[in-house]
Structure formats: structure tokens, C-alpha cells
N, C-alpha and C positions, 0 to 999 in steps of 0.2 A: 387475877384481878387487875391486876397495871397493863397488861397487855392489851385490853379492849377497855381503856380508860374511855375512849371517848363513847361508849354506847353505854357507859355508868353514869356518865353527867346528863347524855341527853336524855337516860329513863329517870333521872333524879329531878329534872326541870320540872314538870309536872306536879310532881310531890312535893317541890318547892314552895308551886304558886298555890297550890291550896293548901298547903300548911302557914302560907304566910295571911292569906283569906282568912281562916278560921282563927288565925291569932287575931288578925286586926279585928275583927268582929265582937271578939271576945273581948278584949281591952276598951275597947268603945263602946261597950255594954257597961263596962264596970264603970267608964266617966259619966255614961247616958244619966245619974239621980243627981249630978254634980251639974254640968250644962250640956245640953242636947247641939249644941254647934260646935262645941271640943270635941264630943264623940263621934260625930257626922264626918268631922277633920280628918281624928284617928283612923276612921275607918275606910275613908278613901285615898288615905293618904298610903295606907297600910296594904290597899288592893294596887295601888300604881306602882308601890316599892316593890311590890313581890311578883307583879309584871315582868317590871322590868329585869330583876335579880334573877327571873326563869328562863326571860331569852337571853340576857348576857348567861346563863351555864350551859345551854343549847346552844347559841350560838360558838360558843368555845367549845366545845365535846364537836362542833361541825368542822373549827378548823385543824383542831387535832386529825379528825377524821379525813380531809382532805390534804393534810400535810402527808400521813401516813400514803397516802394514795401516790403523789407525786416523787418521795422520795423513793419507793418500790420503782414506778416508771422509769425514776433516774437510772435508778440500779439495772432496769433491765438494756436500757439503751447504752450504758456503759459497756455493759457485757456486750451484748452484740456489736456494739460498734468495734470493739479490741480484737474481736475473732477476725 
């Protein structure tokens, strides 16, 4: 599971922003009998946050992923370069 951490964040992203969709929606429903511009708020407030919180865990599952990439290439040009 820790070994290919970064292809668990970026299938997690996804599931993030719609699980954070369906929260906000739901929440804004529950303020919608109280006032209709609280819940309008809620709920696009709720769709930008969960946006952004999907590509900041995709975007970090990328650079894990291209860390791992660079530090292999190090290692190989080490090794060839010693021989």
C-alpha cells in the first residue's frame, strides 16, 4: 500500500470532489427553509473547496510520482557513471 502511495492519492482525488459535492449540497439543503442565499453560499462554497482540496491531492500524488521517477534516474546514472 505505501509503495505506490502516489497512484492511491490521485485515485482518491476524485472521490474526494464528489464526496465533498454531495456534502455541500446536502448541508445547503438543510439551511435552504432558514435562507436561500446561506444555502446558495454553502453550496458553492462547498463545490470550490472540494475543487480545489482534489487537485491539491492529485497534484501531490503527481509529485510523489515524479520524485520517485527522478530519484530511480539518479540511481541509475550513479551506477553507470562509477563503472
Amino acid at each position: 500500500m505505501f509503495k505506490n502511495s502516489e497512484k492511491y492519492l490521485k485515485s482518491a482525488s476524485p472521490f474526494l470532489f464528489v464526496a465533498g459535492i454531495i456534502e455541500s449540497i446536502f448541508f445547503g439543503y438543510n439551511f435552504f427553509e432558514y435562507d436561500y442565499s446561506v444555502s446558495i453560499g454553502i453550496i458553492a462554497i462547498g463545490v470550490l473547496l472540494s475543487w480545489v482540496s482534489s487537485l491539491v491531492l492529485y497534484g501531490f500524488g503527481e509529485l510523489i510520482e515524479y520524485t520517485k521517477k527522478i530519484q530511480k534516474e539518479l540511481a541509475e546514472l550513479k551506477q553507470g557513471g562509477s563503472s
